[in-house]
C-alpha positions in Angstrom: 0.0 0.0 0.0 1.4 3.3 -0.9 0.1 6.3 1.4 0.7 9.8 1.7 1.9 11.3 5.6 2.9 14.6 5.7 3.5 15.2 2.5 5.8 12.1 2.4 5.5 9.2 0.1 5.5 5.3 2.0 5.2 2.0 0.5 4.8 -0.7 3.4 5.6 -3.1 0.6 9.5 -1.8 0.6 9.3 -1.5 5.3 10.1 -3.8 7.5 7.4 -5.4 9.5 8.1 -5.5 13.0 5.1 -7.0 14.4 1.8 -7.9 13.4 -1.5 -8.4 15.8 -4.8 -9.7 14.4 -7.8 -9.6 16.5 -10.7 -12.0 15.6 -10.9 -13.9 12.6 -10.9 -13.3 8.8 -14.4 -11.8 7.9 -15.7 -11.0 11.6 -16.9 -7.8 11.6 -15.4 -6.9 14.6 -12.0 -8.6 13.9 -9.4 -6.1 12.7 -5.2 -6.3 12.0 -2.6 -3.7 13.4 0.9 -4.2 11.7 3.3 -1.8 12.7 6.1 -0.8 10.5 9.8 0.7 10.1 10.6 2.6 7.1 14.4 2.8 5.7 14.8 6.1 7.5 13.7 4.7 10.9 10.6 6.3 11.2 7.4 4.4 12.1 4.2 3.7 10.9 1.3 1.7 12.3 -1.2 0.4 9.7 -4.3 -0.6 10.8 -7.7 -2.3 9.3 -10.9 -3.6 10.1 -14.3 -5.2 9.8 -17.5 -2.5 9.8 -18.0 -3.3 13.6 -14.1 -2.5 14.5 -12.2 0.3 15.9 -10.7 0.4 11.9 -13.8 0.5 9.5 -10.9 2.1 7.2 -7.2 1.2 5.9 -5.1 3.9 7.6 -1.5 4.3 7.7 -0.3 6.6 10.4 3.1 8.0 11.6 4.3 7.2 15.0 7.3 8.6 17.3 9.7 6.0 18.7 8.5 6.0 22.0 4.8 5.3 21.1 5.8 2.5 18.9 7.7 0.6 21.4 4.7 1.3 24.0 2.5 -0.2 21.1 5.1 -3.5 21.1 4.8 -3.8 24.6 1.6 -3.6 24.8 1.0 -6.0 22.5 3.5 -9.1 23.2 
């Protein structure tokens, strides 16, 4: 997916994946999949997607600062 964050250009295809969390299963309504990400410049991005009862009714990409994506590992080992 290629998405635009401040005015910056990202491709999750060419970012590393440093963890991936689904909740639910494929096709639950209320399922939904957080990935987050580290691009090539060591910024972070978590990408997140859902069914039409989730927190992520939308595909969203959004930027995060270093300290917020390691709470987000944490939180989610």
């Amino acid at each position: 997916m290629k998405k635009t964050v401040k005015g910056k250009v990202y491709n999750t295809e060419e970012m590393v994946v440093v963890k991936k969390v689904a909740h639910g299963v494929f096709g639950d309504p209320k399922g939904y999949e957080e990935t987050l990400y580290v691009a090539e410049d060591g910024s972070y991005f978590l990408y997140t997607n859902g069914g039409e009862e989730s927190p992520y009714t939308k595909e969203k990409l959004v930027s995060l600062a270093k300290a917020k994506a390691a709470a987000w590992e944490k939180e989610n080992a």
